[in-house]
Backbone and ligand atoms as CSV (ligand in chain L), in Angstrom:
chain,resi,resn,atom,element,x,y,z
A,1,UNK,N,N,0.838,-1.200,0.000
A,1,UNK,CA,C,0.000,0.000,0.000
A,1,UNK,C,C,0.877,1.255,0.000
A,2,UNK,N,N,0.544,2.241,-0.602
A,2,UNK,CA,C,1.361,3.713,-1.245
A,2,UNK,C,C,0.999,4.190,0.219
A,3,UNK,N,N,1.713,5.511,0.412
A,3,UNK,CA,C,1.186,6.146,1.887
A,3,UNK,C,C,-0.483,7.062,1.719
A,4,UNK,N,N,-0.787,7.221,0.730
A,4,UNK,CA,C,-2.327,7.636,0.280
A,4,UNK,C,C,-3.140,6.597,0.569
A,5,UNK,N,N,-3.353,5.713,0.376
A,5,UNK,CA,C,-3.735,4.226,0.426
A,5,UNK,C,C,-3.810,3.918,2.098
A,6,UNK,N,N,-2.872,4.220,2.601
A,6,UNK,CA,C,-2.653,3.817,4.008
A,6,UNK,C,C,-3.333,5.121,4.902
A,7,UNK,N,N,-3.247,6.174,4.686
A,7,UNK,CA,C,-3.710,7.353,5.362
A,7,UNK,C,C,-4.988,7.053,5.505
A,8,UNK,N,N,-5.972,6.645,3.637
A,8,UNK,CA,C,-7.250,6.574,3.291
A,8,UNK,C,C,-7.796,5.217,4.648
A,9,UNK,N,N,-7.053,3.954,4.393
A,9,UNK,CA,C,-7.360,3.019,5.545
A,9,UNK,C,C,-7.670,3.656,7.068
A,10,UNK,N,N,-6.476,4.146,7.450
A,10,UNK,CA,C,-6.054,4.695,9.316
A,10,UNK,C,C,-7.808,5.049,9.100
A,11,UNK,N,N,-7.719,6.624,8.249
A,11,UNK,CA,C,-9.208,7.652,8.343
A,11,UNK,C,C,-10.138,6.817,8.542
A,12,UNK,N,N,-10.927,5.655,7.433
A,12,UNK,CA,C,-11.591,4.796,7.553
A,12,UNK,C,C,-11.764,4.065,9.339
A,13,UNK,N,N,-10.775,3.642,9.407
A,13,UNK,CA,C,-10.682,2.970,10.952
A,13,UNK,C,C,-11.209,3.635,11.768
A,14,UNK,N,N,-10.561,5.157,11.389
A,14,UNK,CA,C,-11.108,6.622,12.836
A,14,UNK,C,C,-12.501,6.207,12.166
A,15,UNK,N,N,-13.333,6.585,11.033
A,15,UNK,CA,C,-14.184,7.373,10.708
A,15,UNK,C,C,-15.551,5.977,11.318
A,16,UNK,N,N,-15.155,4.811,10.746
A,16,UNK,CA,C,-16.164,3.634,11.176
A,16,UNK,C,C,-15.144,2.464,11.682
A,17,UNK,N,N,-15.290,3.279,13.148
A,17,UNK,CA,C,-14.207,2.278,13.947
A,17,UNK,C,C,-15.440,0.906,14.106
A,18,UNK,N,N,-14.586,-0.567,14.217
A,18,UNK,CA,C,-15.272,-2.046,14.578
A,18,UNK,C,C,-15.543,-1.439,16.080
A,19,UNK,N,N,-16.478,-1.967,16.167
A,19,UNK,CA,C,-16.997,-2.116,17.760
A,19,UNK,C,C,-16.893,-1.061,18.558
A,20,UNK,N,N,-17.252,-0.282,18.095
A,20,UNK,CA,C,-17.612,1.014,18.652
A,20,UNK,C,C,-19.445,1.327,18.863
A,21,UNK,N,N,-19.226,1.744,20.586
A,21,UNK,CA,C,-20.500,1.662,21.122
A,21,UNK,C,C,-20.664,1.078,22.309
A,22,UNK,N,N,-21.315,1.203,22.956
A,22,UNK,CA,C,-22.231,0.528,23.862
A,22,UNK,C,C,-22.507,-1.039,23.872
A,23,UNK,N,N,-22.112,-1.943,24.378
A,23,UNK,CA,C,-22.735,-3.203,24.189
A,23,UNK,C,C,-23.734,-3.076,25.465
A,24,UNK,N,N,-24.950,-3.727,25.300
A,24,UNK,CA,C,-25.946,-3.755,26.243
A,24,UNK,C,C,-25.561,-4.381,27.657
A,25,UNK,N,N,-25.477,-5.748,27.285
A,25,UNK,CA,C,-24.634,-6.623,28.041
A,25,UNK,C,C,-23.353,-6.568,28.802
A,26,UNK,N,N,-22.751,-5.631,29.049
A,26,UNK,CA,C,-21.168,-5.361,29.516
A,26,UNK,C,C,-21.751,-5.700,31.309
A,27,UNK,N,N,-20.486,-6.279,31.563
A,27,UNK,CA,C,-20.151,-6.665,32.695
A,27,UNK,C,C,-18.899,-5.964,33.449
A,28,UNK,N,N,-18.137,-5.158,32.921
A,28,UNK,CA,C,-16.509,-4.716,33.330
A,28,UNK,C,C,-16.787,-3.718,32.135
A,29,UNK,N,N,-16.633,-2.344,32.980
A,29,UNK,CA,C,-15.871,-1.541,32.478
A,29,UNK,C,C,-14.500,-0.515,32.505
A,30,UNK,N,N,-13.439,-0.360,31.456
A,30,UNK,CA,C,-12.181,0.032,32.120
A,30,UNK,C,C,-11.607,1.085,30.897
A,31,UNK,N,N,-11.510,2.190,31.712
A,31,UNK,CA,C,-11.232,3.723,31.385
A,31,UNK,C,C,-9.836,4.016,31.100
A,32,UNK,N,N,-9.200,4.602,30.718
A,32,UNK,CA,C,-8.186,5.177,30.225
A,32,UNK,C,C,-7.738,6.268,30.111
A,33,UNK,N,N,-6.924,7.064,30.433
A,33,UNK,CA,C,-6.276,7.853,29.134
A,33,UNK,C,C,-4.819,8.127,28.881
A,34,UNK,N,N,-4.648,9.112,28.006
A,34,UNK,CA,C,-3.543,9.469,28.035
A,34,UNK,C,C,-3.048,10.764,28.396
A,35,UNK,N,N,-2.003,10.650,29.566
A,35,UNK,CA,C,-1.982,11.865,30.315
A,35,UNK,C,C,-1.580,12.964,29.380
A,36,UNK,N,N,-0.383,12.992,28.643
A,36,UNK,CA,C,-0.211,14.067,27.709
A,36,UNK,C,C,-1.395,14.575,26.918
A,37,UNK,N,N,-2.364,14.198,26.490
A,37,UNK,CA,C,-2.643,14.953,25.734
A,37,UNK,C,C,-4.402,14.747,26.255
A,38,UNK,N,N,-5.151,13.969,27.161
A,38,UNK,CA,C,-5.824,13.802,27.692
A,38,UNK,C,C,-6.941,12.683,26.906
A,39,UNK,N,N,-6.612,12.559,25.745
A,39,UNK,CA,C,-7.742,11.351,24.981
A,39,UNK,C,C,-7.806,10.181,26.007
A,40,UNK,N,N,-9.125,9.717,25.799
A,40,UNK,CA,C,-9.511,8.630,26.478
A,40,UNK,C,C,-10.152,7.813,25.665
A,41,UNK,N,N,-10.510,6.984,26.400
A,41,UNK,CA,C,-10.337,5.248,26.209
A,41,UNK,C,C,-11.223,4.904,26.801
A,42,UNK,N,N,-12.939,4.694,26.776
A,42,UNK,CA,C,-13.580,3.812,27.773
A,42,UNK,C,C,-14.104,2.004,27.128
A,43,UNK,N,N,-13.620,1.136,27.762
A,43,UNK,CA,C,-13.458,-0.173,26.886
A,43,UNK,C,C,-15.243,-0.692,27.629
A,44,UNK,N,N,-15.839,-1.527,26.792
A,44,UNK,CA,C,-16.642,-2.526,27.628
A,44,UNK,C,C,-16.682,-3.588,27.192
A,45,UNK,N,N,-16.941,-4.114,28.180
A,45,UNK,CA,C,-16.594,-5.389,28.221
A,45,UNK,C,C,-17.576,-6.778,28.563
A,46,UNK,N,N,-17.712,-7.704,27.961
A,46,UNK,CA,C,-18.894,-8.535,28.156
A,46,UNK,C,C,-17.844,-10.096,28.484
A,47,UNK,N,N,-17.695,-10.212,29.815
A,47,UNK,CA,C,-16.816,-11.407,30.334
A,47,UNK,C,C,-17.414,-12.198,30.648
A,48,UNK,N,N,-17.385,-13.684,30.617
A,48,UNK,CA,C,-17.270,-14.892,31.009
A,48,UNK,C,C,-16.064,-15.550,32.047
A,49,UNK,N,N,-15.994,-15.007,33.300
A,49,UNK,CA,C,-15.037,-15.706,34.050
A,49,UNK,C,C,-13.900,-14.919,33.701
A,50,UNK,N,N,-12.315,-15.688,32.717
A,50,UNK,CA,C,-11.698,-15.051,32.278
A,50,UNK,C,C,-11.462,-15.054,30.931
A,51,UNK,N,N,-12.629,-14.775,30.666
A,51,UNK,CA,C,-13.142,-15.177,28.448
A,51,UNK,C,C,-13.491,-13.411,28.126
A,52,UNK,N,N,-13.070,-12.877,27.222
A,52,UNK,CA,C,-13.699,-11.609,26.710
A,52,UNK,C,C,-14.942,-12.469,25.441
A,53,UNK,N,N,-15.631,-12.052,25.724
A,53,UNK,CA,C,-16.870,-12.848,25.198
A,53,UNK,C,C,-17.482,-11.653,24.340
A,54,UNK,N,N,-17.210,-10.352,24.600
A,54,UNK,CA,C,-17.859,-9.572,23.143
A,54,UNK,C,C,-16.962,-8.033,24.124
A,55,UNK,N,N,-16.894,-6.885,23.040
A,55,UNK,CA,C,-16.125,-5.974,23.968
A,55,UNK,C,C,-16.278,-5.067,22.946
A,56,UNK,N,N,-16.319,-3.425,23.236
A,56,UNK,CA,C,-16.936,-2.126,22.113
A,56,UNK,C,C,-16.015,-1.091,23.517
A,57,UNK,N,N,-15.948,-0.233,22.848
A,57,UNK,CA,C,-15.655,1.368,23.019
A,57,UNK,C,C,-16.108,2.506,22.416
A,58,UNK,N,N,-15.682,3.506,23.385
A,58,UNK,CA,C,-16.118,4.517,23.237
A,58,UNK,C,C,-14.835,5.249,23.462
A,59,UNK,N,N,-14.305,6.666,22.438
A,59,UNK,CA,C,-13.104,7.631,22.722
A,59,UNK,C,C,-13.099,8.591,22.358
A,60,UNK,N,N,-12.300,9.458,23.061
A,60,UNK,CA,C,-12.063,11.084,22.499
A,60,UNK,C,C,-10.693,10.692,22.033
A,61,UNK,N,N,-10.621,10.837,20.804
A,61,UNK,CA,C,-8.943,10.605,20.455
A,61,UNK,C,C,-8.429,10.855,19.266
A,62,UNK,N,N,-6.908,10.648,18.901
A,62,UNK,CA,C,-6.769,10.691,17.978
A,62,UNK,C,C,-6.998,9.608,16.984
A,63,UNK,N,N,-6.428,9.839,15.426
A,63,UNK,CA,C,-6.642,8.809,14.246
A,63,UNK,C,C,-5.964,7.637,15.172
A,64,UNK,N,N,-4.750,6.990,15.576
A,64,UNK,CA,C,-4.260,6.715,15.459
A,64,UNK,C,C,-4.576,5.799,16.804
A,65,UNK,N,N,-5.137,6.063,18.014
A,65,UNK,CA,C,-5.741,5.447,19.690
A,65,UNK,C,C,-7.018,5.061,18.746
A,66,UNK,N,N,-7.718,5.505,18.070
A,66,UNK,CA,C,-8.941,4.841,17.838
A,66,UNK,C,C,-8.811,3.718,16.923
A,67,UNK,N,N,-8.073,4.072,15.967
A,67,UNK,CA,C,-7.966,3.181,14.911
A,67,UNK,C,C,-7.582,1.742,15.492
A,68,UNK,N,N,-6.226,2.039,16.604
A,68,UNK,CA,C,-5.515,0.903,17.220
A,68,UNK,C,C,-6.656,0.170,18.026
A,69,UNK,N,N,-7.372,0.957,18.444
A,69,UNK,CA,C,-8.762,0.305,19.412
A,69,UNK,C,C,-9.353,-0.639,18.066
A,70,UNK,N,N,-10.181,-0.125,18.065
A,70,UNK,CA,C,-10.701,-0.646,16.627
A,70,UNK,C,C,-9.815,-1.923,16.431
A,71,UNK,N,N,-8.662,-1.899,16.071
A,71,UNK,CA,C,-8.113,-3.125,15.542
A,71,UNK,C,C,-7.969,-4.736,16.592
A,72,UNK,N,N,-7.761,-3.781,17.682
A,72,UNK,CA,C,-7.328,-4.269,19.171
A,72,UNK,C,C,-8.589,-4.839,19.396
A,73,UNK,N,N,-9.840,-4.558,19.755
A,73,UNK,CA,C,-11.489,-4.937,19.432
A,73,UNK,C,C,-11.360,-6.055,19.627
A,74,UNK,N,N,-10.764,-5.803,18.261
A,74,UNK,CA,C,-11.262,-7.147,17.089
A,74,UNK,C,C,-10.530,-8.439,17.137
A,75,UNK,N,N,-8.920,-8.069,17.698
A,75,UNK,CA,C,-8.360,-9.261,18.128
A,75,UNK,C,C,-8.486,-9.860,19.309
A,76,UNK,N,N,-8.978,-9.385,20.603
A,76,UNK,CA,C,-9.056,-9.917,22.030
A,76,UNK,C,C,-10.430,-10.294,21.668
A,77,UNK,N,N,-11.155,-10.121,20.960
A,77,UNK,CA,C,-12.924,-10.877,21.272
A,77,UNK,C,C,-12.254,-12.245,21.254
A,78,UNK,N,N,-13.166,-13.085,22.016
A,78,UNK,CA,C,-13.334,-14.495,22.590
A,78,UNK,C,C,-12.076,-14.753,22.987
A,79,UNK,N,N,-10.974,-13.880,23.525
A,79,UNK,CA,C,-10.266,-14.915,24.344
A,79,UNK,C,C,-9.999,-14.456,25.172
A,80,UNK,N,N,-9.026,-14.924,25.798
A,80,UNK,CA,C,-8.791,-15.390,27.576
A,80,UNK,C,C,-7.634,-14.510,27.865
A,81,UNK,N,N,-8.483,-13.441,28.823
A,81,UNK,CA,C,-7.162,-12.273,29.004
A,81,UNK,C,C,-6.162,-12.710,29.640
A,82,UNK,N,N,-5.979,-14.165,30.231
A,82,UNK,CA,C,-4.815,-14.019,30.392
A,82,UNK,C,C,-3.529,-14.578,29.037
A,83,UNK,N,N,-4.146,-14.835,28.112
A,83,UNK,CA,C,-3.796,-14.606,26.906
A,83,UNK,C,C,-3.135,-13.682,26.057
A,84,UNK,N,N,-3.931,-12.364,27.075
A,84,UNK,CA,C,-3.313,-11.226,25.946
A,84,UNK,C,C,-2.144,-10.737,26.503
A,85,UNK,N,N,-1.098,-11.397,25.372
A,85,UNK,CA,C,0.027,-9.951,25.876
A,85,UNK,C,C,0.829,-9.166,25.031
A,86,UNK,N,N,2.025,-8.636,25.076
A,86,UNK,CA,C,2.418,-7.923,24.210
A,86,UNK,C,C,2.745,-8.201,22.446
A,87,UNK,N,N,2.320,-9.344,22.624
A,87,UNK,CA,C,2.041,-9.724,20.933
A,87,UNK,C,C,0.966,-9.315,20.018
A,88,UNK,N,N,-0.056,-9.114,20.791
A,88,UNK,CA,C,-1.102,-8.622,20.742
A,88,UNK,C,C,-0.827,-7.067,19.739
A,89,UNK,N,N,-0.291,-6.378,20.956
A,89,UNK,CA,C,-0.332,-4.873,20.458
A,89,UNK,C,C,0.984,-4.799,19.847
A,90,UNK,N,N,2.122,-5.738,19.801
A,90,UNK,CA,C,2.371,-5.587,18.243
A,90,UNK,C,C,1.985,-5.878,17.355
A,91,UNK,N,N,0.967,-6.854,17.105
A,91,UNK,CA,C,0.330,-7.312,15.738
A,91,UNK,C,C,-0.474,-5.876,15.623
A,92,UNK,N,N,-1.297,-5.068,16.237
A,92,UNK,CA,C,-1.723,-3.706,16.634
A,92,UNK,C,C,-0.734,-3.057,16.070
A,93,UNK,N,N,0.337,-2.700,16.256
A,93,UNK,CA,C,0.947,-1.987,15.466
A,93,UNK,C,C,1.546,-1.940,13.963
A,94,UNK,N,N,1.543,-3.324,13.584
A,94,UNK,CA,C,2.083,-4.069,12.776
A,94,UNK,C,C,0.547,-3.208,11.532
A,95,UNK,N,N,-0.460,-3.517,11.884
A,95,UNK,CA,C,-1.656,-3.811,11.108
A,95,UNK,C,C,-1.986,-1.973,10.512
A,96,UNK,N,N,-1.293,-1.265,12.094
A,96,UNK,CA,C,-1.348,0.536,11.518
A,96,UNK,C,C,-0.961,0.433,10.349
A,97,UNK,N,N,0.201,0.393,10.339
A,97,UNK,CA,C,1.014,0.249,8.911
A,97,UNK,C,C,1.612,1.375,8.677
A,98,UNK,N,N,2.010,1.916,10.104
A,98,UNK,CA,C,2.757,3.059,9.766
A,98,UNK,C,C,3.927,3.588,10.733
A,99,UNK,N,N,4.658,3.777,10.512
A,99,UNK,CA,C,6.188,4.094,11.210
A,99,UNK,C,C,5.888,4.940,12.581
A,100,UNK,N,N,5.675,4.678,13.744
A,100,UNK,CA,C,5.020,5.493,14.243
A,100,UNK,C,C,6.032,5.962,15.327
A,101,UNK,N,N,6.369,7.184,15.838
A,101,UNK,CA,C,7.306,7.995,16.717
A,101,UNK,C,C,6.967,7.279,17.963
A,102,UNK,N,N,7.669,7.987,19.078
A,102,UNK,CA,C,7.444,7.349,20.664
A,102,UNK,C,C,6.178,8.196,20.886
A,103,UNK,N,N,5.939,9.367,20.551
A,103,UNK,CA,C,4.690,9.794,21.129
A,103,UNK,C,C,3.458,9.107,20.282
A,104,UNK,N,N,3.509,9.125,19.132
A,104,UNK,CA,C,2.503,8.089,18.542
A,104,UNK,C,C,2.370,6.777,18.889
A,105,UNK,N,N,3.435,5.919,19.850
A,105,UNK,CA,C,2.954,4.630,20.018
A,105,UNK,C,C,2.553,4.529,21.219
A,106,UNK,N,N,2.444,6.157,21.911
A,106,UNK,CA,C,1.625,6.147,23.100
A,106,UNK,C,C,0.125,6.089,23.109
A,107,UNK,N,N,-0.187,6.708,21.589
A,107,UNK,CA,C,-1.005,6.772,21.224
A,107,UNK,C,C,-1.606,5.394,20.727
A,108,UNK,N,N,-1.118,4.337,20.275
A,108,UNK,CA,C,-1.045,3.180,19.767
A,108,UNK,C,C,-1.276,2.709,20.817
A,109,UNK,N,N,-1.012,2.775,21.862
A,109,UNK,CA,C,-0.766,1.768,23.171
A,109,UNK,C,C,-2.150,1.681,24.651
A,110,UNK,N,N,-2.595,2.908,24.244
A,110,UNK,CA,C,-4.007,3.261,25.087
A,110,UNK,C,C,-4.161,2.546,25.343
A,111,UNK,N,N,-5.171,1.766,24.184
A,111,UNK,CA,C,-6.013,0.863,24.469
A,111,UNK,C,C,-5.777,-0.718,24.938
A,112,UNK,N,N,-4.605,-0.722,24.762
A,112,UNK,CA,C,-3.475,-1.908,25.095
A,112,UNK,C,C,-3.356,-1.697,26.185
A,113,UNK,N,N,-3.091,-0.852,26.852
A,113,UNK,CA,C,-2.577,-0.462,28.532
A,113,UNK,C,C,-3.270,-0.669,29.136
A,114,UNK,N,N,-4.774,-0.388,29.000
A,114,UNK,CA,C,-6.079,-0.249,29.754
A,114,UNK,C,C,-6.397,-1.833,29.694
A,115,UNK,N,N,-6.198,-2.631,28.971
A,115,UNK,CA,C,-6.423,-3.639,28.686
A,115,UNK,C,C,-5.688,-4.131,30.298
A,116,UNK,N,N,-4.308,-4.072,29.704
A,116,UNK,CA,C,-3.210,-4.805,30.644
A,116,UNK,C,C,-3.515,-4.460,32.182
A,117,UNK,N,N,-3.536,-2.885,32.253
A,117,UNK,CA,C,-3.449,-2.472,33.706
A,117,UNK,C,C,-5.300,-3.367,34.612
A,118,UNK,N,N,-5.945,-3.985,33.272
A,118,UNK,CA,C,-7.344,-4.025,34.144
A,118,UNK,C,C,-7.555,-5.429,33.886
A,119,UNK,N,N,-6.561,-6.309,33.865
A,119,UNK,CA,C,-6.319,-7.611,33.682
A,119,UNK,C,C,-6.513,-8.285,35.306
A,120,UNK,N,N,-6.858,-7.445,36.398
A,120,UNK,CA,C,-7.005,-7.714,37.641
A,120,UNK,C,C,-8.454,-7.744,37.910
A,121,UNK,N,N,-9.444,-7.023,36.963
A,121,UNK,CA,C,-10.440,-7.002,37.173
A,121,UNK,C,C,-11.448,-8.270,36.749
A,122,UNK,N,N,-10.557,-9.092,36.167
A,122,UNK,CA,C,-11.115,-10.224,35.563
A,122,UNK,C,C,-11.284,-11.420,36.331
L,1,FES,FE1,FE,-3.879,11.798,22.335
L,1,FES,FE2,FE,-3.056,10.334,20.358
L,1,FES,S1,S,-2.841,12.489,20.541
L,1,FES,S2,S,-3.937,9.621,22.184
């Protein structure tokens, strides 16, 4: 993909992020943000024990925290958080498809963090 091609994707991701919303059903919910620049992150979550069984958000953020949400979504549905770890949000980064600075993979990492730091709540 050309970097036009890839910009057009990211936008897409922001514009009709996967699983974005409200799930009715949520059982666990876990908040976020990022202190620099203040975007947030609210995840929900529909658990089974320690199964992510369906999971949506909601964010104030940039292209780049939503998009990664969005992608992130889509890979932890049905499994077992203690499953998820930092392979995860590199395949997450891998899938941006884009060279991303240290402050952008903070941005990349939101929704990954919130994940990790609320891996107690399960
Ligand atoms: Fe705030 Fe990206 S600029 S999360």
């Amino acid at each position: 993909m050309d970097n036009q091609m890839i910009r057009a994707y990211l936008m897409d991701l922001y514009k009709n992020p996967k699983n974005y919303g409200v799930i009715k059903d949520h059982n666990l919910v876990l908040h976020g943000e990022n202190p620099v620049c203040g975007d947030n992150i609210t995840l929900y979550i529909k658990k089974d024990k320690k199964k992510i069984i369906d999971i949506s958000f909601e964010s104030e953020g940039c292209i780049i925290s939503k998009a990664a949400t969005s992608i992130l979504t889509d890979k932890i549905k049905g499994k077992y958080i203690d499953d998820i770890d930092i392979d995860f949000f590199n395949e997450v980064r891998e899938d941006l498809m884009v060279e991303l600075s240290l402050s952008r993979i903070k941005c990349a990492e939101l929704s990954f963090s919130i994940i990790d730091k609320g891996k107690k709540e399960f």
